[in-house]
PDB file with SEQRES, HELIX, SHEET and CRYST1 records, atoms N, CA, C and O in Angstrom:
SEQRES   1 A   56  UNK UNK UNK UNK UNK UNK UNK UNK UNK UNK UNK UNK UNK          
SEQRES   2 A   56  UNK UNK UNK UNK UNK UNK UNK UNK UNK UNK UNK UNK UNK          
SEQRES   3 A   56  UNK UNK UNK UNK UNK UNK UNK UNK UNK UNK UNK UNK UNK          
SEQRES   4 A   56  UNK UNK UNK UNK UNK UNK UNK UNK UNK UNK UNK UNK UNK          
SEQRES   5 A   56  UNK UNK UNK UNK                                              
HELIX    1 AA1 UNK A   10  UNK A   21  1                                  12    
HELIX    2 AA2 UNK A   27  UNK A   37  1                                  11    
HELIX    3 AA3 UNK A   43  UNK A   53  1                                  11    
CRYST1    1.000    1.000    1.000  90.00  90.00  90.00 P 1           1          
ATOM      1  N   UNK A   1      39.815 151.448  99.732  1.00  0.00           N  
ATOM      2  CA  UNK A   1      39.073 151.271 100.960  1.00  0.00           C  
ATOM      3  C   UNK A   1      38.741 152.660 101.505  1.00  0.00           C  
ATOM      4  O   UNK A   1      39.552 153.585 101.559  1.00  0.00           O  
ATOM      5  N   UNK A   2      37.480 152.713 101.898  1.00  0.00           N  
ATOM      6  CA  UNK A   2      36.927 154.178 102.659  1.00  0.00           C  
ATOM      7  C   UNK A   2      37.564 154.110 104.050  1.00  0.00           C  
ATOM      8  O   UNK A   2      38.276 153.237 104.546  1.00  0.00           O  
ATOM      9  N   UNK A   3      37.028 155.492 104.636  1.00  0.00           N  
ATOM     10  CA  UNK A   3      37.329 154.936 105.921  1.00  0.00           C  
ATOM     11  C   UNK A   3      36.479 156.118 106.523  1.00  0.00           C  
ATOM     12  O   UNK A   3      36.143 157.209 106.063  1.00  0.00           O  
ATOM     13  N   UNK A   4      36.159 155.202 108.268  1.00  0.00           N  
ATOM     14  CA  UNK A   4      35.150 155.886 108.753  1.00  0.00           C  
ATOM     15  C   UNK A   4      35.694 155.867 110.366  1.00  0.00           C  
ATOM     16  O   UNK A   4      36.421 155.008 110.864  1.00  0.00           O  
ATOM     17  N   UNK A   5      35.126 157.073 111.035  1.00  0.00           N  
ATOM     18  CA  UNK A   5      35.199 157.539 112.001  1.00  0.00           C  
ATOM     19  C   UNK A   5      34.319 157.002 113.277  1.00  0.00           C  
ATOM     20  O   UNK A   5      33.177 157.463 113.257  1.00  0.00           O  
ATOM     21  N   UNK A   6      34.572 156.195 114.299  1.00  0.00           N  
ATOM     22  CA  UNK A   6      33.535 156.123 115.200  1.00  0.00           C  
ATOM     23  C   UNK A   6      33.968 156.510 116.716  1.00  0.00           C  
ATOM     24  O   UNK A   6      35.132 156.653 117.090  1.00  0.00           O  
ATOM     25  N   UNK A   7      32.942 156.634 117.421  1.00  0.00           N  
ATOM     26  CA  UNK A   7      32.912 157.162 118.488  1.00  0.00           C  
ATOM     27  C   UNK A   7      33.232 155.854 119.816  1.00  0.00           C  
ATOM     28  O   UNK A   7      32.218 155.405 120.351  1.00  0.00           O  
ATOM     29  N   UNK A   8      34.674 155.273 120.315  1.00  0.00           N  
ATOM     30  CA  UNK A   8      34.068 154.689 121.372  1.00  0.00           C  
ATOM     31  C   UNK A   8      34.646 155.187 122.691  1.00  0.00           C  
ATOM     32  O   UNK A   8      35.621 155.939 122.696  1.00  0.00           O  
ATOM     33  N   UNK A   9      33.830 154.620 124.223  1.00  0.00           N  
ATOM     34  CA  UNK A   9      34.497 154.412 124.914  1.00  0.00           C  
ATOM     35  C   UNK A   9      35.972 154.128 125.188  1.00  0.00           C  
ATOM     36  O   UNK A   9      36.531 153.037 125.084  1.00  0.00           O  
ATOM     37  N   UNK A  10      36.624 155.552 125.635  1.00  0.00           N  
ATOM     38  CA  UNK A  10      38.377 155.071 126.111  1.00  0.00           C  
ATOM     39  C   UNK A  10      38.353 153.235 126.105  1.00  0.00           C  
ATOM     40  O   UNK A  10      38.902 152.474 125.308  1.00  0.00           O  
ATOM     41  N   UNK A  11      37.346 152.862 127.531  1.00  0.00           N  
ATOM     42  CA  UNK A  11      38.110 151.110 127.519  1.00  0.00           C  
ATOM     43  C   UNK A  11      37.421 150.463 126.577  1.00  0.00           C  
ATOM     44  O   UNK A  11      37.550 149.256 126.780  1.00  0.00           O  
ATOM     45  N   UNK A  12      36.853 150.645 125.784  1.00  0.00           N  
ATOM     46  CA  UNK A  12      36.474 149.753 124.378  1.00  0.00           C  
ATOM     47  C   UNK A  12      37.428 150.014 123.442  1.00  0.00           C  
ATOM     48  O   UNK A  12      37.995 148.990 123.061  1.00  0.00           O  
ATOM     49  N   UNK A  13      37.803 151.017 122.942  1.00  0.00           N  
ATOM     50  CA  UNK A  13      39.174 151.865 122.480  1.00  0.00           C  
ATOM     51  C   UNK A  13      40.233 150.575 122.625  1.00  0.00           C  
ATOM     52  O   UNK A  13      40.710 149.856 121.746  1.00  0.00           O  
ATOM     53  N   UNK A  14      40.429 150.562 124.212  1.00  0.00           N  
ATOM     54  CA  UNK A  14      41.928 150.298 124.295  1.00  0.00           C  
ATOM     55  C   UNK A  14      41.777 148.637 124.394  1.00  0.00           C  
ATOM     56  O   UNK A  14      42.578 147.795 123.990  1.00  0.00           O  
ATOM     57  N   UNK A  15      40.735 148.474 124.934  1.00  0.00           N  
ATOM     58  CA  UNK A  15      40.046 146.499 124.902  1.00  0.00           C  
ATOM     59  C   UNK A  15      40.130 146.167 123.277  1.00  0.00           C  
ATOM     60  O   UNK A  15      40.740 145.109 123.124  1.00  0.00           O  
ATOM     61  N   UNK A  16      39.751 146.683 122.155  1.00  0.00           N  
ATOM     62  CA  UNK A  16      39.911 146.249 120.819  1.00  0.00           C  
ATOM     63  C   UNK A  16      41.011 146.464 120.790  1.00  0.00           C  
ATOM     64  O   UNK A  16      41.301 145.283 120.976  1.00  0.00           O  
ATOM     65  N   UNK A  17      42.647 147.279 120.671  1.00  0.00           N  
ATOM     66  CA  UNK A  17      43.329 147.417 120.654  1.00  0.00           C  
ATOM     67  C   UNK A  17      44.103 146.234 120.929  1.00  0.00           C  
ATOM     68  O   UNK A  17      44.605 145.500 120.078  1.00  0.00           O  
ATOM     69  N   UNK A  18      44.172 146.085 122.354  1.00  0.00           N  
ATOM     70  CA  UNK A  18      44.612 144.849 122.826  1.00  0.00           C  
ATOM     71  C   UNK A  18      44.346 143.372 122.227  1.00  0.00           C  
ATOM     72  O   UNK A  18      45.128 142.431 122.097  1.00  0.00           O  
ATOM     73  N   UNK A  19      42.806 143.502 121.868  1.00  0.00           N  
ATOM     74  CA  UNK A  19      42.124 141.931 121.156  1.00  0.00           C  
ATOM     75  C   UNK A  19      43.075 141.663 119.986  1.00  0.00           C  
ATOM     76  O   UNK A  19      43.740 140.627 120.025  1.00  0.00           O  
ATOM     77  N   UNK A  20      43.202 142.503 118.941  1.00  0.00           N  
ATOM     78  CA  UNK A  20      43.780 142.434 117.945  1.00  0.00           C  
ATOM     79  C   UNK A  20      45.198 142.203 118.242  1.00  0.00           C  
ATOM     80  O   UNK A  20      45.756 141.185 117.832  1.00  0.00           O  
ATOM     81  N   UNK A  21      45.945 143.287 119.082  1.00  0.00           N  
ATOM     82  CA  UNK A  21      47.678 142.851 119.062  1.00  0.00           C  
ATOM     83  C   UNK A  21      47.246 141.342 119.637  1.00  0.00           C  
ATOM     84  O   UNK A  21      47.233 140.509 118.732  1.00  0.00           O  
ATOM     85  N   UNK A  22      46.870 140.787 121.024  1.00  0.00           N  
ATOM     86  CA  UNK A  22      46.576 139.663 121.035  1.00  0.00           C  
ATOM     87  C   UNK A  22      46.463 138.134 119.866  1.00  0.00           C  
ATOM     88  O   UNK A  22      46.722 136.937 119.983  1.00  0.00           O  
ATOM     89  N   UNK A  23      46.071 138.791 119.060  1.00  0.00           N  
ATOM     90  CA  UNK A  23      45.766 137.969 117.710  1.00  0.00           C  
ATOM     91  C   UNK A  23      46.452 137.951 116.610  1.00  0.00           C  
ATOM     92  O   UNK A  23      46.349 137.134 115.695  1.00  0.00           O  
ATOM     93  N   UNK A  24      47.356 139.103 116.708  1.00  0.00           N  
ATOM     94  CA  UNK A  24      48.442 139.389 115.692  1.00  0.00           C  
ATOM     95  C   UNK A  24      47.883 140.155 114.012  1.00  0.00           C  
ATOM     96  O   UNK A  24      48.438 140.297 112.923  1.00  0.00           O  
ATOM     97  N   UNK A  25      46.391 140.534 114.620  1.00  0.00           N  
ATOM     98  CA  UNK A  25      45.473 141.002 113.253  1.00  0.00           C  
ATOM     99  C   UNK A  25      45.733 142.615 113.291  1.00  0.00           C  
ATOM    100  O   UNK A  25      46.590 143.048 114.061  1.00  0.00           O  
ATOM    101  N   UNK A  26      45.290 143.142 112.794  1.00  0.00           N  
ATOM    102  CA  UNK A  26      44.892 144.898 113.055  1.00  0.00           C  
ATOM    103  C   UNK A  26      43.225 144.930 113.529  1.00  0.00           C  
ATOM    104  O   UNK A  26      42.329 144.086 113.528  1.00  0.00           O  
ATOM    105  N   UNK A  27      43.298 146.045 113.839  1.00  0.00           N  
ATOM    106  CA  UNK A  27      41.976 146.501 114.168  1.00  0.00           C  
ATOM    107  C   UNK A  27      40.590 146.315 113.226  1.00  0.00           C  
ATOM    108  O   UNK A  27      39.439 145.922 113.417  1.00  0.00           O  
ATOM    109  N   UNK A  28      41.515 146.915 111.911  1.00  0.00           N  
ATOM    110  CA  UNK A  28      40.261 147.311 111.010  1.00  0.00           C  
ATOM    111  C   UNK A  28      40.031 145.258 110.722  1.00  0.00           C  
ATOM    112  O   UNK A  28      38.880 144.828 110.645  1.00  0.00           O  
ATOM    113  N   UNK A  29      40.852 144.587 110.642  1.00  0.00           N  
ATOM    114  CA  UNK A  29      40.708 142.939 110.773  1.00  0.00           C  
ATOM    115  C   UNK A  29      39.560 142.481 111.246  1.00  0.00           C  
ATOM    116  O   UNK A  29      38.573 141.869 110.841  1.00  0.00           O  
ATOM    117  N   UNK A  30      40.218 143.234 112.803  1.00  0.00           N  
ATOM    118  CA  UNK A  30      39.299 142.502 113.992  1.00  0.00           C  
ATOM    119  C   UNK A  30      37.856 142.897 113.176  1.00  0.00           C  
ATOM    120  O   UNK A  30      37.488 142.055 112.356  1.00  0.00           O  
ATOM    121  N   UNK A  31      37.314 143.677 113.279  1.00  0.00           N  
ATOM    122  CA  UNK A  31      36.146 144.672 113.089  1.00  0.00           C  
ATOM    123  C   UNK A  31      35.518 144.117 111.439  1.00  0.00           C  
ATOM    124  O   UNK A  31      34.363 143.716 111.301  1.00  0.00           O  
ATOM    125  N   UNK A  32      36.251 144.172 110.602  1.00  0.00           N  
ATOM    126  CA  UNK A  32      36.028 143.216 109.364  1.00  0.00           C  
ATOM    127  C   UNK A  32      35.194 141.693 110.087  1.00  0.00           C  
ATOM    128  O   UNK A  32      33.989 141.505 109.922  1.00  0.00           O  
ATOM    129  N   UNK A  33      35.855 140.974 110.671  1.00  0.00           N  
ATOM    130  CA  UNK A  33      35.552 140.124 110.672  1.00  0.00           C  
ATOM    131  C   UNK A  33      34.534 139.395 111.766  1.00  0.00           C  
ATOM    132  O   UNK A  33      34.288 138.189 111.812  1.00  0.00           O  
ATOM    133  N   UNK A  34      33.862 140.709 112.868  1.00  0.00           N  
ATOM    134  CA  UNK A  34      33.033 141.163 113.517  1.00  0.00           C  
ATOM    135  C   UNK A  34      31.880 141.109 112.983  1.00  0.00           C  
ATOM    136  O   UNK A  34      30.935 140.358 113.227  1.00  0.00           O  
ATOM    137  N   UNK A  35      32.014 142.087 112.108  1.00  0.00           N  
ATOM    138  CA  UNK A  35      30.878 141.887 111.065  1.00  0.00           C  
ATOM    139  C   UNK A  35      29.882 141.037 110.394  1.00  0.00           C  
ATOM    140  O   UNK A  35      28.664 140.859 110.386  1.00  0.00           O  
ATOM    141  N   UNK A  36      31.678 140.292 109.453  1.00  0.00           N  
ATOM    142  CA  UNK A  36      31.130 139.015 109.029  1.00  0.00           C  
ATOM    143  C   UNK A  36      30.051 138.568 110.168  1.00  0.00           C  
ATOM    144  O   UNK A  36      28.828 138.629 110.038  1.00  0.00           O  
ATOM    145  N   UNK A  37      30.837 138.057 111.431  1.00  0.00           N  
ATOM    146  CA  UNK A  37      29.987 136.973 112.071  1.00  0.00           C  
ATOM    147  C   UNK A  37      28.922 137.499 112.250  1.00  0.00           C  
ATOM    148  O   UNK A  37      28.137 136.563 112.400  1.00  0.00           O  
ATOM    149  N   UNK A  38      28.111 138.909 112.371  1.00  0.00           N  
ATOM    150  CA  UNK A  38      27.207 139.424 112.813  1.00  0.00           C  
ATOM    151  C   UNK A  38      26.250 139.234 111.510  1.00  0.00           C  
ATOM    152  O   UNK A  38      25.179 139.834 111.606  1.00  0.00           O  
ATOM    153  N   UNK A  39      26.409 138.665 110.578  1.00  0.00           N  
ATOM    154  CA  UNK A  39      25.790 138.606 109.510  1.00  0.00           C  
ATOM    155  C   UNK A  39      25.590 139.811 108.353  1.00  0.00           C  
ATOM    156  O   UNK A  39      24.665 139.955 107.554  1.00  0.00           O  
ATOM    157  N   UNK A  40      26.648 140.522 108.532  1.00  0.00           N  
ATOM    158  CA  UNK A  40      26.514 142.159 107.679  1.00  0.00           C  
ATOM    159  C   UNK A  40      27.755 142.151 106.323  1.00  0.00           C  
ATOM    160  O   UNK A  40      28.928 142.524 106.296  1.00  0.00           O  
ATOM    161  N   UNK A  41      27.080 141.697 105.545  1.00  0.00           N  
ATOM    162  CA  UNK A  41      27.602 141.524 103.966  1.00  0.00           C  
ATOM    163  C   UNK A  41      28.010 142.613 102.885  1.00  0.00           C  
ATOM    164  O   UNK A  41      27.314 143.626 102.829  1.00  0.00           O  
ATOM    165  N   UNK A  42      28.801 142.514 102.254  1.00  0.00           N  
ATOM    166  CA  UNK A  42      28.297 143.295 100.980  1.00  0.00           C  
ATOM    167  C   UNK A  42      27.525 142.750 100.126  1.00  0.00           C  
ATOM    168  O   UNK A  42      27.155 141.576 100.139  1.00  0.00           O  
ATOM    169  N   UNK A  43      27.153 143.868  99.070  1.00  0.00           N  
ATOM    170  CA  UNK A  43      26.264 143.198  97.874  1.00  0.00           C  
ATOM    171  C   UNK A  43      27.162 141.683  97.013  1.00  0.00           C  
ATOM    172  O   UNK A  43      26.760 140.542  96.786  1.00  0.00           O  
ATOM    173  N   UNK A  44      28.123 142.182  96.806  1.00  0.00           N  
ATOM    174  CA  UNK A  44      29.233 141.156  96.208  1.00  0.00           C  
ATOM    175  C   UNK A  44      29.149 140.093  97.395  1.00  0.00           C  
ATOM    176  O   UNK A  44      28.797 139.158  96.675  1.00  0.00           O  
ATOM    177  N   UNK A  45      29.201 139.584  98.540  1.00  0.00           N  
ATOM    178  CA  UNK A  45      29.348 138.700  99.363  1.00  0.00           C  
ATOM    179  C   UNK A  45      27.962 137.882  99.116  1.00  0.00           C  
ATOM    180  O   UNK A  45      27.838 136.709  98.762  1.00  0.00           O  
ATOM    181  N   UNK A  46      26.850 138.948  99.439  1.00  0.00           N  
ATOM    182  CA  UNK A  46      25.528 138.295  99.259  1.00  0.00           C  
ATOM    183  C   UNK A  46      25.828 137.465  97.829  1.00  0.00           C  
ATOM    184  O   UNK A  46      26.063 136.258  97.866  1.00  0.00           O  
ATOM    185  N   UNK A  47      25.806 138.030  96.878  1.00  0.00           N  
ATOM    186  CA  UNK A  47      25.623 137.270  95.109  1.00  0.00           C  
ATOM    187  C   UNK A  47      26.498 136.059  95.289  1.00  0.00           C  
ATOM    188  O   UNK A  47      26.086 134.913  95.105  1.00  0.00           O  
ATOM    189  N   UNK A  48      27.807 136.382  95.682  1.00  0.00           N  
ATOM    190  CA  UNK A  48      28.701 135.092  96.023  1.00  0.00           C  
ATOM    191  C   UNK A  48      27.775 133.862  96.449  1.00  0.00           C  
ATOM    192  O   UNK A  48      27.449 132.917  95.731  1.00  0.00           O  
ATOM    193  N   UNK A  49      27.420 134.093  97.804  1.00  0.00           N  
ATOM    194  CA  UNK A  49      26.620 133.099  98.295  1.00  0.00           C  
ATOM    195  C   UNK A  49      25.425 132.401  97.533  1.00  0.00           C  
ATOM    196  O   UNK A  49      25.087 131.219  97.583  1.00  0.00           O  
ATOM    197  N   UNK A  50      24.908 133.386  96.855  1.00  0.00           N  
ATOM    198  CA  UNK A  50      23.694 133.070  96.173  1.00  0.00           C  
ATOM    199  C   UNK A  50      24.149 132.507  95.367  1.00  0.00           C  
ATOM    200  O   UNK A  50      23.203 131.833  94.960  1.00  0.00           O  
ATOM    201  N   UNK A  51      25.313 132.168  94.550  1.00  0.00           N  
ATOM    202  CA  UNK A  51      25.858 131.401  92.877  1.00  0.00           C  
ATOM    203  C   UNK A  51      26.459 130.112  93.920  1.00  0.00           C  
ATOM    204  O   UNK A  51      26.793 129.064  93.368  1.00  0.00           O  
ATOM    205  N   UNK A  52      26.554 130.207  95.100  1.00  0.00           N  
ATOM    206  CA  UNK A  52      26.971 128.964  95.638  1.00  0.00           C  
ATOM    207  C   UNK A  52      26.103 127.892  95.869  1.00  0.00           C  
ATOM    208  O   UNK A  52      26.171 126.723  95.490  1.00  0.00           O  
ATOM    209  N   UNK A  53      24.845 128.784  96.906  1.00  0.00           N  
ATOM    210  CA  UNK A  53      23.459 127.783  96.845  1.00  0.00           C  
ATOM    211  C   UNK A  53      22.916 127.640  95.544  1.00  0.00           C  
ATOM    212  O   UNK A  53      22.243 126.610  95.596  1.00  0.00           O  
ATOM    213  N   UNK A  54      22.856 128.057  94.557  1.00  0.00           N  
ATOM    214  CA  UNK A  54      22.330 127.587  93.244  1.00  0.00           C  
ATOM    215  C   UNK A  54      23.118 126.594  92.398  1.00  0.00           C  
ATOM    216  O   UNK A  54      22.489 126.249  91.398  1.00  0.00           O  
ATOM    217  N   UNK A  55      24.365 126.020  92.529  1.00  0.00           N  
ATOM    218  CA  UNK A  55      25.282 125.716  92.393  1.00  0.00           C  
ATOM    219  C   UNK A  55      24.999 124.054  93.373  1.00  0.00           C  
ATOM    220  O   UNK A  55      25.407 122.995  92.895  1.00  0.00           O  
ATOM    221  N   UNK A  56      24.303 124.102  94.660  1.00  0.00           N  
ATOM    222  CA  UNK A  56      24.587 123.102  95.311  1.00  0.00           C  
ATOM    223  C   UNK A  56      23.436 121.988  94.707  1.00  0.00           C  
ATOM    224  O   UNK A  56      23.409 120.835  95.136  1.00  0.00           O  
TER     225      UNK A  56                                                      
END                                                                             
């Protein structure tokens, strides 16, 4: 796994912080799975999907 650097706001900082202990996930979790819902894939996720709808 890479890893990358971002810039936030102290209370966005410490508001994700909290979301996650809240949830019992980690951060990089939370943010993983942020994503997902935002619709932002990998290439491997996309093909997945695609052998699924061809498949249905």
């Amino acid at each position: 796994m890479s890893k990358l650097t971002i810039d936030l706001p102290e209370q966005r900082r410490r508001a994700l912080k909290a979301a996650a202990a809240r949830r019992g996930v980690t951060i990089t979790h939370l943010i993983e799975e942020s994503l997902r819902l935002n619709g932002i894939r990998t290439d491997e996720e996309i093909s997945n999907l695609m052998e699924r709808l061809r498949r249905q």
